[in-house]
C-alpha positions in Angstrom: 37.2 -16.2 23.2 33.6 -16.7 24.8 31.7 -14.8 26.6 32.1 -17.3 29.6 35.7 -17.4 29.4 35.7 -13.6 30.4 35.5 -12.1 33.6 32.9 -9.4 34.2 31.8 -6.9 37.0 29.0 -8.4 38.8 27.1 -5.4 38.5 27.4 -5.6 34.7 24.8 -6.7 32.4 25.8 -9.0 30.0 23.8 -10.7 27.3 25.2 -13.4 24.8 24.4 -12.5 21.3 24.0 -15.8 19.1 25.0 -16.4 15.7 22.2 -16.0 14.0 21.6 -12.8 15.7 25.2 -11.4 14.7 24.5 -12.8 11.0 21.0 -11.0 11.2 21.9 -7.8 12.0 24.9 -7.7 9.5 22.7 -8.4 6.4 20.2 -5.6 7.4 23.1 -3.5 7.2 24.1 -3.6 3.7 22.0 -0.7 2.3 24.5 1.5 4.2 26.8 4.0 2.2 30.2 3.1 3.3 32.0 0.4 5.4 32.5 2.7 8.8 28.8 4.0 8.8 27.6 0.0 8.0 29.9 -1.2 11.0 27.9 2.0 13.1 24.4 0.3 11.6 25.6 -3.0 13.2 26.6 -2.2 16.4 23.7 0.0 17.3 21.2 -2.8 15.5 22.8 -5.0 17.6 22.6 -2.9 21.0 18.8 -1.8 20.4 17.2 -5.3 19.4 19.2 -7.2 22.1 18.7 -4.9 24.7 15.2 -3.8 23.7 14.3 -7.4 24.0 16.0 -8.1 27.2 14.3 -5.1 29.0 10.7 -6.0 27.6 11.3 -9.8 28.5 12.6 -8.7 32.5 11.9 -5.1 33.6 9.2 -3.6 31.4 7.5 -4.9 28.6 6.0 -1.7 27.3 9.4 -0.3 26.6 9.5 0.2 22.5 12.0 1.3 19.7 12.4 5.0 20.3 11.9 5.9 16.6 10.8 4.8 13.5 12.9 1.9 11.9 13.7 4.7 8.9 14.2 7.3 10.9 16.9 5.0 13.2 18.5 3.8 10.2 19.2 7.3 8.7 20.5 8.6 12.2 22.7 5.7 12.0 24.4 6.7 8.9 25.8 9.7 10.2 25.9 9.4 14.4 26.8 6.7 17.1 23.5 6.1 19.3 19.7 4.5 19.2 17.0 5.3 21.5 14.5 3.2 23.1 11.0 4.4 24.9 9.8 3.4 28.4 6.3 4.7 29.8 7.5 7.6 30.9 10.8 8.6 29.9 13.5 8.0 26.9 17.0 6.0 26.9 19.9 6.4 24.4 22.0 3.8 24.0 25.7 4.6 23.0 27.4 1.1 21.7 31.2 1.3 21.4 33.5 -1.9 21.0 36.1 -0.4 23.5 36.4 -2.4 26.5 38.0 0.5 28.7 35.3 1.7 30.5 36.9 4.6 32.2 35.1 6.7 30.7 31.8 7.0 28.5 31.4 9.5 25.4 28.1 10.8 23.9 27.8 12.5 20.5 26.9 16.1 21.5 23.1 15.1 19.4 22.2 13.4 21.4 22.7 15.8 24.2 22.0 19.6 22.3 19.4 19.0 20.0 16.2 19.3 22.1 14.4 16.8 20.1 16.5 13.8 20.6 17.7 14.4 24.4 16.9 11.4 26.4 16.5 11.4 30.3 19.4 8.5 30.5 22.0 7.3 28.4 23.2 3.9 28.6 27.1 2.3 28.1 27.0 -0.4 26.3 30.2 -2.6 25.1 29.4 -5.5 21.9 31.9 -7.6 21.3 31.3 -9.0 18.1 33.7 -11.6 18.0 32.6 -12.7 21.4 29.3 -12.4 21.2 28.1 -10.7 24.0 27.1 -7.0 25.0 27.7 -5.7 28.0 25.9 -2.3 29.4 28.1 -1.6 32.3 26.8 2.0 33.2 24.5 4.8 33.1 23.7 8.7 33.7 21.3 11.1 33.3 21.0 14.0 31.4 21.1 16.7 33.7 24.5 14.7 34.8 25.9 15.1 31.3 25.2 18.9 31.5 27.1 19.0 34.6 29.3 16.9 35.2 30.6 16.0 31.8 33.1 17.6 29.8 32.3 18.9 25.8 35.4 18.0 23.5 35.3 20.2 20.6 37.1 18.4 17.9 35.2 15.3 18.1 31.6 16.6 19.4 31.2 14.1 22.1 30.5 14.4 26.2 33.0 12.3 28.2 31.8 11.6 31.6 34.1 10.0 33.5 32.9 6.2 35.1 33.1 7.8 38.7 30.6 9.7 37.5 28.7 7.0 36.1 26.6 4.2 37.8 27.6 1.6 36.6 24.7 -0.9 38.5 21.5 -0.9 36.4 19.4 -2.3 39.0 19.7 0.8 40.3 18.1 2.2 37.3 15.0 0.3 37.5 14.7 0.7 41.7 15.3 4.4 41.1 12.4 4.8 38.2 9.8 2.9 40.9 10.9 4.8 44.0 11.6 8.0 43.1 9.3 8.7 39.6 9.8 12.1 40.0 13.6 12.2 39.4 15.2 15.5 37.6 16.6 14.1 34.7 17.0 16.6 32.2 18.4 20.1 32.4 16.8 23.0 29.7 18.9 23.0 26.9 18.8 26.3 24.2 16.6 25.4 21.0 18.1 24.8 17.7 16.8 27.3 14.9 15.1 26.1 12.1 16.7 25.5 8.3 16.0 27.4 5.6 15.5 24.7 2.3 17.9 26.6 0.7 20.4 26.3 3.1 19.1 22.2 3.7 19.7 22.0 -0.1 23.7 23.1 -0.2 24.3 20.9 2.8 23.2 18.1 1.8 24.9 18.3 -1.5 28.2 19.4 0.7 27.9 16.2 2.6 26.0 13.7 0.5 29.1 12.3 -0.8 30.0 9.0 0.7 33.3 9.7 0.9 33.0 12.3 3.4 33.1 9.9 6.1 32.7 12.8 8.8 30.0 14.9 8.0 28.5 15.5 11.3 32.2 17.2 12.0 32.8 19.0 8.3 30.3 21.9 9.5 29.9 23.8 12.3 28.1 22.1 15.0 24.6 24.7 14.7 24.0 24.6 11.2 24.8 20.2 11.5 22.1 20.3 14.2 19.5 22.4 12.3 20.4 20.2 9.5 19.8 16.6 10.7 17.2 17.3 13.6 14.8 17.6 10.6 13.9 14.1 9.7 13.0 14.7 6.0 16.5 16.4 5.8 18.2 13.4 7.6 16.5 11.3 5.8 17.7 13.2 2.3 21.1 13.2 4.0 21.2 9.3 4.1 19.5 9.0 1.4 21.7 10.6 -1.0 24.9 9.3 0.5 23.5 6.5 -0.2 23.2 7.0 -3.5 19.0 6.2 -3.6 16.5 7.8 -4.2 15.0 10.7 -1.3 11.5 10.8 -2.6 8.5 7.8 -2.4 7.5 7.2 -5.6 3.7 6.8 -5.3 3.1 6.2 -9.0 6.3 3.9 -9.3 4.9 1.7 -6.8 1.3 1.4 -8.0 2.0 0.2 -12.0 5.3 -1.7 -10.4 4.2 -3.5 -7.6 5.4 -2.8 -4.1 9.6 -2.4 -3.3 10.8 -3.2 0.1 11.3 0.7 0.7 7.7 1.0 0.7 7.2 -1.9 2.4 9.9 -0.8 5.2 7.8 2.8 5.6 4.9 0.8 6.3 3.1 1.7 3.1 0.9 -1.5 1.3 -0.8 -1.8 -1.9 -4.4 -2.4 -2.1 -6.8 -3.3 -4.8 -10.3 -1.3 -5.5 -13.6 -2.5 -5.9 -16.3 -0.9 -7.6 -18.7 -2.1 -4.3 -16.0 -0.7 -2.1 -14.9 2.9 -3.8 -16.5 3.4 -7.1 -19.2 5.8 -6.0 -16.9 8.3 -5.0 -15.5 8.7 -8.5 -12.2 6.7 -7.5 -10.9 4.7 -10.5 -11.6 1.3 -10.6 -10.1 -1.7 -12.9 -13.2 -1.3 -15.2 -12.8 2.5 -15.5 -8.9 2.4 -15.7 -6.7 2.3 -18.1 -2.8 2.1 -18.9 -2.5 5.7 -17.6 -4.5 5.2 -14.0 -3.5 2.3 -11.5 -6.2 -0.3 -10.8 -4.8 0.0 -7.2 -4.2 2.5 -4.3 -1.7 2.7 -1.3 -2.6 2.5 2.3 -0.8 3.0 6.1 -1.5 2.5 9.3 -0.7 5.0 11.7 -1.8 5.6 15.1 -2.8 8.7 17.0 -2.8 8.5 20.9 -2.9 4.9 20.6 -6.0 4.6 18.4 -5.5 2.8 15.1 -6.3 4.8 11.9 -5.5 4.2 8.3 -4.2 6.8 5.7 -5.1 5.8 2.3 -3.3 7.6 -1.2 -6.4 6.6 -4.2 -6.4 7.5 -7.9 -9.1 8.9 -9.5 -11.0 8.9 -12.4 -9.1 11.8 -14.0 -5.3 11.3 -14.5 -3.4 13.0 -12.2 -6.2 13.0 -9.5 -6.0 11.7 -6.4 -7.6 11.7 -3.1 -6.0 11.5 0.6 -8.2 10.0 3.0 -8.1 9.1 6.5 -10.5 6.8 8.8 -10.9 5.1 12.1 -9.7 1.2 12.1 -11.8 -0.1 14.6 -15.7 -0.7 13.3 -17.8 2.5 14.5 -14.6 5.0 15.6 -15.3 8.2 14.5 -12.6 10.6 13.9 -12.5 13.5 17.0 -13.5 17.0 16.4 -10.5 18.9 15.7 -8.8 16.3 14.1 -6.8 17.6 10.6 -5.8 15.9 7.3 -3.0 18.6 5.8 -1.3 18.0 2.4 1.8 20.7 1.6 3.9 21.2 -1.4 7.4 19.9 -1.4 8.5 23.0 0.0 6.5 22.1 2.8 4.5 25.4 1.7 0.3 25.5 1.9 -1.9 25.8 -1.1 -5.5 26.2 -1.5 -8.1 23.8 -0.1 -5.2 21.7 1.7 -6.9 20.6 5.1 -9.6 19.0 5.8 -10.8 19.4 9.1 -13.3 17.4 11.8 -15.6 20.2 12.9 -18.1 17.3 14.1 -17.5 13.7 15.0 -16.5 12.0 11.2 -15.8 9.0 9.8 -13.1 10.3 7.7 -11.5 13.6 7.0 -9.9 13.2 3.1 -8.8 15.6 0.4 -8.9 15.8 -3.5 -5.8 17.4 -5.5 -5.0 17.4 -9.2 -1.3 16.8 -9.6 1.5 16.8 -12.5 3.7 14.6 -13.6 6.7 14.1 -10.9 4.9 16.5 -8.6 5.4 16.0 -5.0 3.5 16.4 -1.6 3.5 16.2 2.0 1.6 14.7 4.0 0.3 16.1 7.7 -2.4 15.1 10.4 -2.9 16.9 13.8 -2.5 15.5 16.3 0.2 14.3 15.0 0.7 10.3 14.4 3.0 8.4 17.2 6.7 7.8 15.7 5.6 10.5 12.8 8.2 10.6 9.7 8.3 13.3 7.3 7.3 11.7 3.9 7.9 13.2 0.1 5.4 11.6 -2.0 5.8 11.7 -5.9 3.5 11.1 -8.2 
């Protein structure tokens, strides 16, 4: 079976996914913990990047992945659903491989957690075997809220396809003509986790054989747990059976993994022209002890390009944190801040560095152990920011 050899609604959206797309997504897949949650990773890869294209190619080429490619892929682990980002409002997309489309159901995340509610949320049928998706409705939050129905046992919205409309032309003529649409309704905050309390449940539900965690504890405390990124990502993580923390050090005297290279962190060599007047080692100063090399990242702050750079220094165990303007001449903006906490996410003395006047860079010196960890932090904060643990 084809995807010309079925009938659709004419209303319907349907693109063709080729083979090298379904063969693609599949091996970016593999890292995943067990073969439901991998099968999850594929449909919504598949969903995001076809659709995500398709929308940038014919309605709005802005529109961009929702959240960082980490981030996405840890959510993916543990619940159904990927987000993508117009100008001026945020879509989830829920894939399912049932072609009934009487009815469309949501994982209660993405509708209770204020952090990931989107203004719409999108069907959207893949057929794998095939090859085609097809995104035959859509609704609104505030629609959810109202008009949908909460199941308790399996944490999802169902809102019927009456309910639904199931043209998405009628998406993109509604966004120009009315702009002003009510799309979300106020939803209660989730309260905070302690890490004590982030520690037991992730060690509760860190086992890949717990296929279910997001349904093994009660719905406030899974909210609190995962709406954290760094404890989503430590949830994944350890089901996965890797390892939760960056090794900065690792990296440096090893060479660069494809973790590193996946959290947009790249190694580069020092010069004494370039750095060694600050006191940052150099490959005539170092030795087996103190890399020859530091770690850098872009990152951008309200669409200006910055770079955040992790440099050893002269002294084992020393290290600075510093942060400058990519474009020739940028300053960074008075109030800007360059924030480093302890793995408990807890301050310590001389931790910020902030612009009081127009700078060229704000950075920060600490002296750290062996296998110590930090945090790093700018405000404003970066777009598509991801809690990092960095270990050195």
């Amino acid at each position: 079976m084809t995807a010309d050899s079925i009938l659709f609604n004419p209303t319907d959206l349907v693109i063709e996914l080729s083979t090298t797309q379904l063969e693609q997504a599949w091996s970016k897949t593999q890292g995943a913990s067990n073969n439901s949650s991998r099968w999850q990773s594929y449909l919504n890869r598949l969903a995001l990047d076809s659709l995500l294209a398709w929308i940038q190619t014919e309605e709005d080429e802005t529109a961009s992945v929702g959240l960082n490619a980490t981030y996405q892929a840890d959510i993916w682990e543990v619940v159904n659903g990927s987000v993508i980002n117009l100008q001026d409002s945020k879509i989830v997309v829920i894939p399912t491989e049932a072609i009934d489309h009487s009815e469309l159901r949501i994982p209660q995340e993405w509708v209770d957690i204020p952090e990931w509610v989107a203004d719409y949320y999108l069907a959207v049928e893949v057929n794998v075997d095939a090859g085609y998706l097809n995104v035959w409705g859509y609704t609104t939050h505030q629609q959810v809220k109202h008009k949908g129905s909460l199941n308790d046992r399996d944490r999802t919205y169902t809102i019927d396809e009456q309910d639904l409309i199931t043209d998405l032309n009628v998406f993109w003529v509604a966004r120009e003509l009315c702009p002003q649409e009510i799309t979300k309704t106020a939803i209660t905050p989730i309260p905070t986790i302690s890490n004590t309390q982030a520690d037991n449940l992730i060690e509760r539900l860190g086992s890949k054989t717990q296929l279910l965690p997001r349904l093994a504890v009660p719905f406030a405390s899974w909210a609190a747990l995962i709406q954290n990124p760094n404890c989503c990502r430590r949830l994944a993580q350890t089901r996965r059976g890797v390892s939760v923390k960056t090794p900065v050090l690792q990296w440096l005297q090893q060479g660069i993994d494809n973790l590193a290279t996946e959290l947009g962190w790249r190694q580069i060599q020092m010069t004494p022209n370039a750095i060694g007047s600050r006191g940052v080692a150099t490959p005539e100063v170092t030795n087996n002890t103190i890399p020859d090399s530091g770690l850098a990242k872009q990152i951008a702050i309200a669409g200006v390009a910055y770079e955040l750079k992790i440099l050893p220094l002269e002294e084992i165990g020393s290290w600075r944190f510093e942060l400058s303007c990519i474009t020739p001449g940028c300053m960074i903006p008075v109030g800007y801040k360059l924030r480093l906490l302890d793995a408990d996410l807890q301050s310590f003395p001389d931790n910020e560095d902030i612009a009081t006047e127009p700078v060229a860079q704000l950075f920060l010196e600490v002296d750290l152990d062996p296998g110590e960890c930090l945090v790093w932090e700018i405000e404003p904060t970066p777009d598509n920011y991801q809690l990092e643990i960095l270990q050195f």
